[in-house]
TORNU-230207 format. One line per 5 residues: number of its first residue (from 0); their letters; for each residue x, y, z of N, C-alpha, C. Coordinates in steps of 0.1 Angstrom, whole numbers, plus 5000, padded with zeros to 4 digits. Last residue first. Layout:
N
NUM	A	X Y Z X Y Z X Y Z  ...
//
This chain:
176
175	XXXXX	1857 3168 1264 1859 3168 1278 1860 3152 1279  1857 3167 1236 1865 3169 1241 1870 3166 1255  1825 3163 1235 1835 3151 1231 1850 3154 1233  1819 3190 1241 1814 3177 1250 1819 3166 1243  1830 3208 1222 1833 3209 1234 1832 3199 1245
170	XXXXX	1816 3198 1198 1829 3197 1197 1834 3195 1214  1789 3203 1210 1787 3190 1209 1806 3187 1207  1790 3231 1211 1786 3225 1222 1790 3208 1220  1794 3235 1184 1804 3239 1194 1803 3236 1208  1770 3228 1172 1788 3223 1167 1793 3226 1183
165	XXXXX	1753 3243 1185 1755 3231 1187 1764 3223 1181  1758 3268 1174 1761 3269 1192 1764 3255 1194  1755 3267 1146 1772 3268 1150 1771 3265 1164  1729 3264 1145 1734 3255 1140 1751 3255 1148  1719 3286 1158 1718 3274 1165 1726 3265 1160
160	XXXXX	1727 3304 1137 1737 3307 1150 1732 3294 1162  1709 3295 1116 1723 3293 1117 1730 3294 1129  1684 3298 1129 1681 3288 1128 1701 3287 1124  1685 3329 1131 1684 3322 1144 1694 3308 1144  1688 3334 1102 1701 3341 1111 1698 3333 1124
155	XXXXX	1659 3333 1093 1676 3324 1090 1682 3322 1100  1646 3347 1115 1647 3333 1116 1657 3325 1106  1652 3375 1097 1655 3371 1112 1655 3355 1115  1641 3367 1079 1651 3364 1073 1659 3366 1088  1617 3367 1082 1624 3357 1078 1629 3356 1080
150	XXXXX	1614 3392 1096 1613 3381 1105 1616 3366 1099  1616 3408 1072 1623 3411 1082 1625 3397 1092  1592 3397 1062 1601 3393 1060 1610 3393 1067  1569 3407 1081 1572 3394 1082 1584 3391 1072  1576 3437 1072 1581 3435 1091 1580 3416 1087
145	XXXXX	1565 3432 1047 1578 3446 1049 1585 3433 1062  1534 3428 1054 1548 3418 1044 1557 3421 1046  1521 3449 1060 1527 3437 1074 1536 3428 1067  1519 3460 1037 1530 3464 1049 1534 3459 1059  1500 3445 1030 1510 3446 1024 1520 3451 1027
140	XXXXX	1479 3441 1047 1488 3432 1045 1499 3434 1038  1475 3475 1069 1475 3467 1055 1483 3451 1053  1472 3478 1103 1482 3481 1090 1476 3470 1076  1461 3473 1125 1450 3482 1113 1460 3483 1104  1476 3458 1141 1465 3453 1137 1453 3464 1126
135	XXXXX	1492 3478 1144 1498 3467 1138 1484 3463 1132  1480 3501 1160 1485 3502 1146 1488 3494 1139  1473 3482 1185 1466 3481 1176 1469 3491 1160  1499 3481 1189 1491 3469 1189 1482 3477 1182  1505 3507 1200 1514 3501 1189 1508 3487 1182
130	XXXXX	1492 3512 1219 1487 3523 1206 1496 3511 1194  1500 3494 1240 1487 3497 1232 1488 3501 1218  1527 3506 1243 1525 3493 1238 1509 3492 1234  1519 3532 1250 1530 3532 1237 1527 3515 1231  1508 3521 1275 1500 3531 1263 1510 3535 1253
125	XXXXX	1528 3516 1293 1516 3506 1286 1506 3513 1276  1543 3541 1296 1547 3527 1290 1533 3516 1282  1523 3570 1294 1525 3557 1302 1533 3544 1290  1531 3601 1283 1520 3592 1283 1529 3579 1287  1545 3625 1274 1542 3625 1287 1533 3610 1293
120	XXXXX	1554 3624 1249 1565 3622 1263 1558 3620 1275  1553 3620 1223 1540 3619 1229 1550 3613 1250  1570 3617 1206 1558 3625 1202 1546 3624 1212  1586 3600 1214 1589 3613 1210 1579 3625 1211  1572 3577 1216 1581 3577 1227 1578 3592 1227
115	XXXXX	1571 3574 1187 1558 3576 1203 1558 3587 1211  1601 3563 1183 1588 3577 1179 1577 3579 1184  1597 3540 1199 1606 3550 1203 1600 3569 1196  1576 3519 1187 1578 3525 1196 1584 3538 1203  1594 3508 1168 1589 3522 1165 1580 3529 1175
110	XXXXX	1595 3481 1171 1608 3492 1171 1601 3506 1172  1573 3470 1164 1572 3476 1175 1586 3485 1177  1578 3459 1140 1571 3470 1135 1573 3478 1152  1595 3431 1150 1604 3444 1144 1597 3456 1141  1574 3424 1161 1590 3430 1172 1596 3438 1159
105	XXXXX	1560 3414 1144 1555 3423 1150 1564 3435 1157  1574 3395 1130 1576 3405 1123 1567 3418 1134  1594 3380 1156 1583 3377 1148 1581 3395 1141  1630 3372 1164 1618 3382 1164 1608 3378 1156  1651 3344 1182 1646 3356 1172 1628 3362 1169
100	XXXXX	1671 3352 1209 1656 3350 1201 1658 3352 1190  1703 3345 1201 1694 3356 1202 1684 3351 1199  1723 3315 1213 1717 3325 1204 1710 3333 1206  1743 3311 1240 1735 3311 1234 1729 3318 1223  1763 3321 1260 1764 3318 1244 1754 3313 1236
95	XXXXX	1755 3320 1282 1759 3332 1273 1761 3337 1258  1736 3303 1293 1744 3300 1290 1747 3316 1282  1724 3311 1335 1722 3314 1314 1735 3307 1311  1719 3289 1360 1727 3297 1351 1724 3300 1338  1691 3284 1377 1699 3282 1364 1709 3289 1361
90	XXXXX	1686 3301 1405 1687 3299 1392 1696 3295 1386  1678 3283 1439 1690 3290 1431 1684 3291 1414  1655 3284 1463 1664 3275 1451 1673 3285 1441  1671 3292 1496 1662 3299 1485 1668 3287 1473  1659 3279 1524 1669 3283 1515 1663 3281 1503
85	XXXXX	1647 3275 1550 1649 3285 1544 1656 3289 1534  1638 3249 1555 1646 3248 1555 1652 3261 1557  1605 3250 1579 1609 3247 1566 1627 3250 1567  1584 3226 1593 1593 3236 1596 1601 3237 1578  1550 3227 1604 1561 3224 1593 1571 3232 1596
80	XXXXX	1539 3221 1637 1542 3228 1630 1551 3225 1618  1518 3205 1660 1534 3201 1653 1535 3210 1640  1501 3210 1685 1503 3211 1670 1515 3210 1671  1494 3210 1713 1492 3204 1710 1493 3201 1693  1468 3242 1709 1477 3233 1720 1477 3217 1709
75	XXXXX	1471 3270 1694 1462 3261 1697 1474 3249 1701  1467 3303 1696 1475 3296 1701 1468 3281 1703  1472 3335 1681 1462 3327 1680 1467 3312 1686  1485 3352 1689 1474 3356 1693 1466 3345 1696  1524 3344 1686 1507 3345 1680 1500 3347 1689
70	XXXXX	1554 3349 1697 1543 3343 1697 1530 3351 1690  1581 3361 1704 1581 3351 1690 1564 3347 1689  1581 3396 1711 1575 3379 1716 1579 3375 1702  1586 3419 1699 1593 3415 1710 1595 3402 1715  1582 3431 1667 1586 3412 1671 1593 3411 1688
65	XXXXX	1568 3459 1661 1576 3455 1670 1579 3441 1674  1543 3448 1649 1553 3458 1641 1564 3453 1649  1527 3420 1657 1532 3433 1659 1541 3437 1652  1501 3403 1645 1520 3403 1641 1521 3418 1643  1472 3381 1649 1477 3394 1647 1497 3395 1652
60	XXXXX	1448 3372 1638 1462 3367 1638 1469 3380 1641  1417 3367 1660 1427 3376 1650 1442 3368 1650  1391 3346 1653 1398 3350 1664 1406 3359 1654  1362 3319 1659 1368 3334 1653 1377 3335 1663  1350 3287 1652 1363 3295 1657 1364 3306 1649
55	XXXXX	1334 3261 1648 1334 3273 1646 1342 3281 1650  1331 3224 1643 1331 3235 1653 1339 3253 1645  1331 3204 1625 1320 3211 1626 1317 3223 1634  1365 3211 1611 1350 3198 1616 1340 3207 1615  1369 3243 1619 1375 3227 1622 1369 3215 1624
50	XXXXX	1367 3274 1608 1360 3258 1609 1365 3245 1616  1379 3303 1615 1381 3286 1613 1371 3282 1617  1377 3341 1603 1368 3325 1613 1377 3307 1603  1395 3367 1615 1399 3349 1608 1385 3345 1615  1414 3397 1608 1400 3390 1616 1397 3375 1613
45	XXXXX	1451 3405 1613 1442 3401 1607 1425 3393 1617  1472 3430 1620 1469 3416 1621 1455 3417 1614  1475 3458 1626 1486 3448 1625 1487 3431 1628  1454 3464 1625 1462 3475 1621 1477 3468 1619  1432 3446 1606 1433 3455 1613 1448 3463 1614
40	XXXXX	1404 3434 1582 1422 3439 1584 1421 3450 1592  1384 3403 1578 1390 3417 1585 1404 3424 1584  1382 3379 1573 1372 3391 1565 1372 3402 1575  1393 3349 1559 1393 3363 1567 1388 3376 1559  1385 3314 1566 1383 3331 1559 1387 3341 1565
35	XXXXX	1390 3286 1560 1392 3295 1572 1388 3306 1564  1384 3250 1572 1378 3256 1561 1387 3268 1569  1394 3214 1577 1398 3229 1578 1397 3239 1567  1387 3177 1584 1384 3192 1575 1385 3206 1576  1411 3161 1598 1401 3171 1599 1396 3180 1587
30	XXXXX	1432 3141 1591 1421 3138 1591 1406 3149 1594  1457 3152 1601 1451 3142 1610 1436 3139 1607  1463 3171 1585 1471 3157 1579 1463 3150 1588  1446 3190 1591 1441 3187 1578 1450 3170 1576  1462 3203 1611 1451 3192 1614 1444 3179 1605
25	XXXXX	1487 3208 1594 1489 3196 1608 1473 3187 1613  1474 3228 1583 1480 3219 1577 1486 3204 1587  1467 3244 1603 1458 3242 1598 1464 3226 1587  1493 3250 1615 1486 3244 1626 1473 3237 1612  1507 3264 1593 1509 3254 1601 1503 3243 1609
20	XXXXX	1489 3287 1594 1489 3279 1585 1493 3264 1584  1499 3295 1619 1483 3292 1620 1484 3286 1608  1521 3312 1617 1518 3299 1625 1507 3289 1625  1524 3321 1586 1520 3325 1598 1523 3310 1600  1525 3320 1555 1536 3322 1565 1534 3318 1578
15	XXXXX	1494 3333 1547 1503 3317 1547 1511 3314 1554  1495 3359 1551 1491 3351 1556 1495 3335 1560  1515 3367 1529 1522 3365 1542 1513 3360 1555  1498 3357 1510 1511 3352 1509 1515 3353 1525  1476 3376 1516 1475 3362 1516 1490 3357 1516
10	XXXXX	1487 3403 1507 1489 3397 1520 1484 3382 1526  1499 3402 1483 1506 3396 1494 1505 3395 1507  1474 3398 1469 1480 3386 1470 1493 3384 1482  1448 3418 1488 1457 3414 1477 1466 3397 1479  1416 3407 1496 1429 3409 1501 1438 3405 1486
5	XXXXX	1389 3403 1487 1393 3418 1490 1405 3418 1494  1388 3374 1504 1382 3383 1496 1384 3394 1502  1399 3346 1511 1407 3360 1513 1400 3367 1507  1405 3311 1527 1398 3324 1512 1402 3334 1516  1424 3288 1530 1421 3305 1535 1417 3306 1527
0	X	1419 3254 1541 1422 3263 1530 1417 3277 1535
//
């Protein structure tokens, strides 16, 4: 296993990638204990101590800018490498016809967002959603009543247009 302190996520991610993850996962299946850290970034590769058992190993991984060689820095004899497929899993298709969420009475007080928006042009997306949170949370109950109806009667409207999707899903699947 890599620890990574101080390294964002992608570059652990594209640490993983590497050859050497390979090799670490090949020894770990033969029964070795494989600890690793890296606690360097250089200009186009990385500083690494491995563990292996009990023995100690520093070295760099290092990935030229330039891919002239297929090869690593770091080269240990005698590994069988995972190979992977490369093929990406596909999404689900949406069904289209599906119903619209429906909204909790907060989504409908956050509509208002957009006057913010107005009044205040110069300030960050996530500080229109702030400010908006906590106006909700200082509003009166009796105003929060206003926006949870709203959301009632939004939740009719859900709970019917599931009602008709699954007529028409269930008419359509006894047809076929």
């Amino acid at each position: 296993m890599l620890h990574a302190p101080d390294c964002s996520f992608y570059v652990i991610q594209r640490l993983l990638t590497l050859f050497v993850l390979n090799s670490l996962v090949y020894l770990e299946s033969k029964g070795l204990q494989v600890e690793g850290t890296i606690y360097g970034k250089i200009d186009s590769g990385y500083l690494v101590c491995v563990k292996v058992g009990s023995e100690l190993c520093n070295g760099v991984i290092y990935h030229p800018k330039e891919q002239a060689s297929s090869c690593n820095a770091i080269v240990l004899d005698n590994l069988q490498p995972h190979h992977y497929s490369g093929r990406r899993m596909r999404r689900k298709e949406r069904d289209l016809n599906l119903p619209k969420p429906r909204w909790n009475g907060y989504f409908f007080y956050a509509e208002k967002k957009t006057i913010l928006k107005s009044l205040y042009p110069t300030r960050k997306r996530w500080e229109f959603t702030k400010m908006t949170a906590k106006s909700w949370n200082n509003l009166p109950p009796k105003e929060k009543m206003v926006y949870k109806n709203y959301a009632k009667k939004d939740k009719e409207r859900h709970q019917k247009e599931w009602k008709e999707y699954n007529e028409i899903v269930t008419t359509a699947s006894s047809c076929n």
